[in-house]
N, C-alpha and C positions, 0 to 999 in steps of 0.2 A: 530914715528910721529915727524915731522918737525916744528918749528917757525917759519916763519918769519914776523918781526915785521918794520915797518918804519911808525912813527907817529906823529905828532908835535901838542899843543895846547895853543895857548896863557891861561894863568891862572893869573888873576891881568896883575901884570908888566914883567910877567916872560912868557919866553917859555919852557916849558915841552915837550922835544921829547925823543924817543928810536929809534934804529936803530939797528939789531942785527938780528941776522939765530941761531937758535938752535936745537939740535937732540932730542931722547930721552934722559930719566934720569931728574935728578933735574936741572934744570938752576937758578941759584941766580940771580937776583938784586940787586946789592951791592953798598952801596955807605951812607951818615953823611945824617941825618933827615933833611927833606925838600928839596931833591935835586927831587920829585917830581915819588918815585918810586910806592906809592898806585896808585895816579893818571893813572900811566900806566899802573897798574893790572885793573885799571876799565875800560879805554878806550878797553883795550882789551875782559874783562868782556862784554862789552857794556852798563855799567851806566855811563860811561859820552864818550862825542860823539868827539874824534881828529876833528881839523882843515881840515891836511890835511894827505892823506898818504893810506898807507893800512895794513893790517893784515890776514894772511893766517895760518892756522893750520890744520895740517896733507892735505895740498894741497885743503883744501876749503879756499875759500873767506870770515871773517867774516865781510871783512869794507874793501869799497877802494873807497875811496873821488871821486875820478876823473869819477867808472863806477856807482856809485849812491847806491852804496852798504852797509849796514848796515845791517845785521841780529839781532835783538832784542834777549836781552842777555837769553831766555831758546829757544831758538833756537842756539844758539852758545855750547850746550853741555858741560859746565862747571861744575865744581863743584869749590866753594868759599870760604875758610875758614878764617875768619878773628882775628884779635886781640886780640877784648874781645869774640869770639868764637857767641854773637848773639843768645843767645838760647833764647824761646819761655819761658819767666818766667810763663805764666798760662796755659802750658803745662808741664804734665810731663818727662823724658826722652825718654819712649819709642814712645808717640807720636810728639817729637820734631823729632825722627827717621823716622817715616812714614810721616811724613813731607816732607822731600827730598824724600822718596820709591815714593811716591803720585805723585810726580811733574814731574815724569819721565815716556814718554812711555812705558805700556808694553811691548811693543815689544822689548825695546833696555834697558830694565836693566838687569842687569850684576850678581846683587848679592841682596840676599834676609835680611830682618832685622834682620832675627836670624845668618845668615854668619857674617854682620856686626860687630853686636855685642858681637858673637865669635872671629872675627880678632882680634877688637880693647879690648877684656876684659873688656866692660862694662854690660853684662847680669845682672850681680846682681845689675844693679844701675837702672833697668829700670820703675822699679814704684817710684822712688825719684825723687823730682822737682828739678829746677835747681840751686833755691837759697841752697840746702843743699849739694852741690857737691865743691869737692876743684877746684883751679885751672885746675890744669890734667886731673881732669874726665870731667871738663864741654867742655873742650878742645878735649876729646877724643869721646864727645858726637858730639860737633860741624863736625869733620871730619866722625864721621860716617855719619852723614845728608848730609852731599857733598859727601858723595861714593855713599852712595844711590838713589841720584838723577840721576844715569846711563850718569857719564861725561865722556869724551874721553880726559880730563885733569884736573888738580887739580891748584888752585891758591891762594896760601897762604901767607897773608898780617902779617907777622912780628907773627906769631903763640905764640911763646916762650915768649916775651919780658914781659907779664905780670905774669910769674913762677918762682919760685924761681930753684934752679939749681939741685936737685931732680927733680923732673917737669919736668924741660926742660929735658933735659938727658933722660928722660922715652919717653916723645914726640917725640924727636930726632929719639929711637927707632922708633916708631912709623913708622916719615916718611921713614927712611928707609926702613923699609918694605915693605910697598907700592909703594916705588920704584922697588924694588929688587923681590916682591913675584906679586903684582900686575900690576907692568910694568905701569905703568901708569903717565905720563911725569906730573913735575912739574915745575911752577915756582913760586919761592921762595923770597920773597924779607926779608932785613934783614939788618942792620946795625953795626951788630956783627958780626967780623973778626972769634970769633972761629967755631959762627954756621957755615957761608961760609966756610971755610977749612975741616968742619967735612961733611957735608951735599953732595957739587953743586961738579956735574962732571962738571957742566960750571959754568961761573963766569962772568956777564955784570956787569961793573964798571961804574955807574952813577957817574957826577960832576957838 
């Protein structure tokens, strides 16, 4: 499954654009805080809307300024993982999971909550709410709720940055697998030199 990304949005006094082709496998976003790389996981998400430009993945159209195009972001087939992982505190884990299982057409999901939480080794945390979970599991709870929502890619805002490096390193694992076992293209953004060298077969350099 292919990228391609060409985008631009004024933000305050600043322009945020991306311009970049990508293949399968992980793709990085790389680049020093505030050079505006969330921004462009969510234009492409479609929580916030590019200027001008377009965005295609795996050869559909999700946004292209000029033909009036905007697909609204659960028609865009995502899955989202973000920073502080975003878990449902007055749900427990197993229903923070059928959360994303819920949100996805039968007909196009991929993998059931017990696969899930086989892959990622959370089964035994799943009647635990979220505030009793470390960093890692509420992190491993988060990515299984974006698998489960039957995406055609994965979009992960700075995952690690709040783990200490036990954590990260187990997460790390993590993504790799789902790269590598579930094929499933990501993009990664990150502002840590070692994650990008350990993680992205490609590497877009934001300035």
């Amino acid at each position: 499954m292919s990228f391609e990304v060409d985008i631009s949005r004024h933000l305050g006094d600043r322009i945020i654009s991306a311009h970049f082709t990508a293949d399968r496998g992980i793709t990085a976003l790389f680049g020093p805080s505030g050079v505006g790389k969330s921004s462009i996981l969510n234009m492409i998400a479609g929580l916030l809307q590019p200027d001008s430009g377009r965005i295609s993945v795996g050869g559909e159209v999700l946004f292209d300024a000029l033909a009036g195009i905007d697909l609204p972001p659960e028609r865009r087939r995502l899955g989202y993982v973000f920073q502080d992982g975003r878990l449902f505190p007055h749900k427990r884990v197993r229903a923070n999971l059928l959360y994303g299982h819920d949100l996805a057409p039968p007909q196009e999901r991929w993998m059931s909550p017990e696969e899930a939480a086989d892959f990622l080794g959370i089964a035994h945390l799943l009647d635990r709410w979220p505030r009793s979970l470390s960093g890692g599991e509420a992190q491993r709870v988060a990515i299984g709720r974006a698998l489960l929502s039957a995406p055609r890619f994965l979009l992960m805002d700075e995952p690690l940055s709040s783990l200490d490096l036990p954590r990260r390193d187990e997460i790390m694992t993590v993504i790799e697998r789902i790269a590598r076992e579930l094929k499933l293209p990501i993009l990664y953004v990150s502002h840590d030199r070692q994650e990008i060298d350990r993680l992205a077969d490609t590497v877009i350099t934001l300035s």
